[in-house]
C-alpha positions, -999 to +999 in steps of 0.1 A: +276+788+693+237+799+693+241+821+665+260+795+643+233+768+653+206+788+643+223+801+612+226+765+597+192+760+612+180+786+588+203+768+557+183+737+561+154+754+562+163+769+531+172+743+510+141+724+529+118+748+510+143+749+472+133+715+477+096+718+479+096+744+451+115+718+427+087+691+436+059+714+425+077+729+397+082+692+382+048+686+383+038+716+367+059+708+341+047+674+342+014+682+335+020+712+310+036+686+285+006+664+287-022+687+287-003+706+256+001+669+238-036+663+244-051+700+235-029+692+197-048+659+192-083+674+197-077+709+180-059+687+151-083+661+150-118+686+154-104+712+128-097+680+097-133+663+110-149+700+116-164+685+147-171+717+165-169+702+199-138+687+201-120+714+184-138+736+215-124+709+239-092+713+224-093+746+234-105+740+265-073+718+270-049+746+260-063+767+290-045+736+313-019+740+297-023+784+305-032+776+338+005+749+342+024+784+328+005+810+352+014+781+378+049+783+371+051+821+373+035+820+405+058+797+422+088+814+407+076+845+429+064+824+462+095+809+466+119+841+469+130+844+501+125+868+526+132+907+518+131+940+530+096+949+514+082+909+520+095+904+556+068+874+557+079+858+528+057+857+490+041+823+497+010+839+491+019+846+457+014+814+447-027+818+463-026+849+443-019+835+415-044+805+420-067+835+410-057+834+377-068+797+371-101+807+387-103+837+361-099+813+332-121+791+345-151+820+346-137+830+310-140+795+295-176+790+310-184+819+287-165+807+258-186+778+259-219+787+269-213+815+242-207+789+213-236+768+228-261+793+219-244+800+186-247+764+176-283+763+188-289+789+161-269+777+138-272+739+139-234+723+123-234+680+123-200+674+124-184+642+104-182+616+133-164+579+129-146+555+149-115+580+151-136+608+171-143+581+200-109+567+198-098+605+203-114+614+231-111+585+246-072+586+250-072+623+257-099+616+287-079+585+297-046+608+299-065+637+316-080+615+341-044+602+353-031+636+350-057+651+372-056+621+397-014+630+399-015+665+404-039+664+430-021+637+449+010+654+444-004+689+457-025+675+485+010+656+496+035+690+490+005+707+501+001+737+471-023+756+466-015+763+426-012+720+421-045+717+436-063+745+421-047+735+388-058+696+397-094+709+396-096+731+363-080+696+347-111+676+366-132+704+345-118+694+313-121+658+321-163+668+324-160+684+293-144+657+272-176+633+291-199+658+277-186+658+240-183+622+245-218+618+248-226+646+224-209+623+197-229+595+206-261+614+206-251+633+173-248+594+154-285+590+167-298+622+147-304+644+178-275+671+174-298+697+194-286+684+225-249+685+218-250+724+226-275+719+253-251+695+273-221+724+265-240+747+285-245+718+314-208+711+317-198+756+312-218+754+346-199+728+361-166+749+353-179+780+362-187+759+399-150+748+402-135+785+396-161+797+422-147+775+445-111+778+436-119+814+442-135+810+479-110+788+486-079+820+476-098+849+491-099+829+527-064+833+526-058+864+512-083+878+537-067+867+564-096+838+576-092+824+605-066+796+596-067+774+628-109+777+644-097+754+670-070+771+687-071+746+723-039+725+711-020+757+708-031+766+741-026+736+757+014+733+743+015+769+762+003+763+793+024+733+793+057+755+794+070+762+830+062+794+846+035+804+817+003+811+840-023+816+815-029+822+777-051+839+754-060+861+725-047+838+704-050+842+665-040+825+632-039+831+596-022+822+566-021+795+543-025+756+552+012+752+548+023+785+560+003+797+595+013+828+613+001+828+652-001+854+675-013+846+713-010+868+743+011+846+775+005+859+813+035+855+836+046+865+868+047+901+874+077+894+889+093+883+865+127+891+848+132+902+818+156+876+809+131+849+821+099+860+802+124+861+774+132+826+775+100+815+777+087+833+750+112+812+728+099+781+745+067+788+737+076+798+695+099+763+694+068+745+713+046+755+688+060+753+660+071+721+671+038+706+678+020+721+647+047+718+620+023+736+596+028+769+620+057+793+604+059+822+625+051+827+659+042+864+680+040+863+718+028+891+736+039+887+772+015+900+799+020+903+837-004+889+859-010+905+891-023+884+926 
């Protein structure tokens, strides 16, 4: 009877997480079709007008679009279950692959900064009319709502590769501000500082992939996931016969913590018993903190 409960235990908790992968996945996909619709109307519209800066914010829009795809991969991988080589499961895929829209993040900064200096060298005045503004003002308006909806969406499914992907769109939104107001200064006969604000926005990308970055390698390093670990010990030492508790450690991802915790019992104690508890104390836990996954206790006797 046990074994059948926890088997269909295991079946919800499978079709629980199918679930979650579908959620993100539709965003993704969500967000891939706009960011590739808006990337077409700059690099269409910047190549017929050869207005250098929003054909380079075109681009810029096409790496969303990159970063939507390397998403995708990712989650494919993170949501495999359990094997024989991945006992813990590949959640962390999906942070490793957060990586990769930190990498193109670095790689664009360069990009731009690169054709800043160019242009400062080589000055171009683009043809600029009514069209350009009414141009990058839809694309900003649709980037805006697209950035707003994939963080809200990942903060609520709580994913790493939404969020991460959330903030390299919030960098394209600064971009499109900054060619914006290049435009604007470009009609008032001071095209100098188009190239100079290029560079001011590259370092405001740059910033976002560095924290996207600090924000993966915390996890992939194994940083402390919970610093305050007092509500884990104070669901322990609330399970009968449990005389103390410590040692205790976490790691792991926001929506996938792994705990580890040393329990003192009675050295007196059968086998049978400590077992039990040891159970109590995984079900307590992960009952209490839902975001905690997997559970190690390390029974100890404890003497006088």
């Amino acid at each position: 009877m046990q074994y059948k409960l926890n088997e269909y235990i295991i079946n919800l908790m499978e079709i629980s997480l199918q679930e979650h992968h579908n959620r993100v996945k539709r965003v993704l996909l969500i967000t891939l079709a706009l960011n590739w619709l808006v990337a077409l109307a700059k690099i269409a519209y910047g190549a017929s007008s050869h207005c250098t800066s929003i054909l380079a914010d075109g681009f810029h829009s096409l790496s969303d679009g990159a970063s939507n795809i390397i998403g995708l991969i990712g989650l494919r991988l993170a949501y495999q279950p359990k094997d024989k080589d991945h006992p813990y499961g590949h959640k962390k895929y999906e942070t490793f692959f957060s990586l990769g829209i930190a990498i193109l993040l670095f790689i664009l900064a360069l990009g731009l900064t690169h054709n800043a200096i160019e242009k400062i060298k080589n000055p171009i005045t683009p043809k600029i009319d009514i069209r350009s503004f009414i141009i990058m003002l839809l694309t900003l308006a649709t980037n805006i709502w697209v950035m707003r909806y994939e963080h809200k969406k990942g903060k609520a499914l709580k994913s790493d590769i939404l969020i991460s992907d959330a903030l390299h769109t919030k960098a394209d939104i600064l971009t499109s501000i900054s060619v914006i107001i290049a435009l604007i200064i470009i009609k008032l006969g001071m095209p100098i500082l188009d190239p100079i604000a290029t560079i001011i926005i590259s370092l405001f990308i740059a910033y976002a992939g560095l924290k996207i970055a600090k924000e993966s390698s915390i996890i992939l390093c194994d940083t402390v996931a919970i610093s305050d670990v007092k509500k884990i010990e104070d669901i322990v030492l609330e399970i009968k016969g449990v005389q103390a508790c410590h040692k205790i450690r976490t790691r792991g991802r926001p929506d996938d913590i792994h705990v580890d915790l040393h329990v003192q019992v009675s050295g007196n104690m059968h086998i049978n018993n400590a077992h039990k508890i040891s159970y109590a104390i995984e079900e307590a836990i992960k009952k209490g903190i839902p975001e905690i996954t997997d559970v190690v206790v390390h029974m100890e006797p404890k003497n006088g």
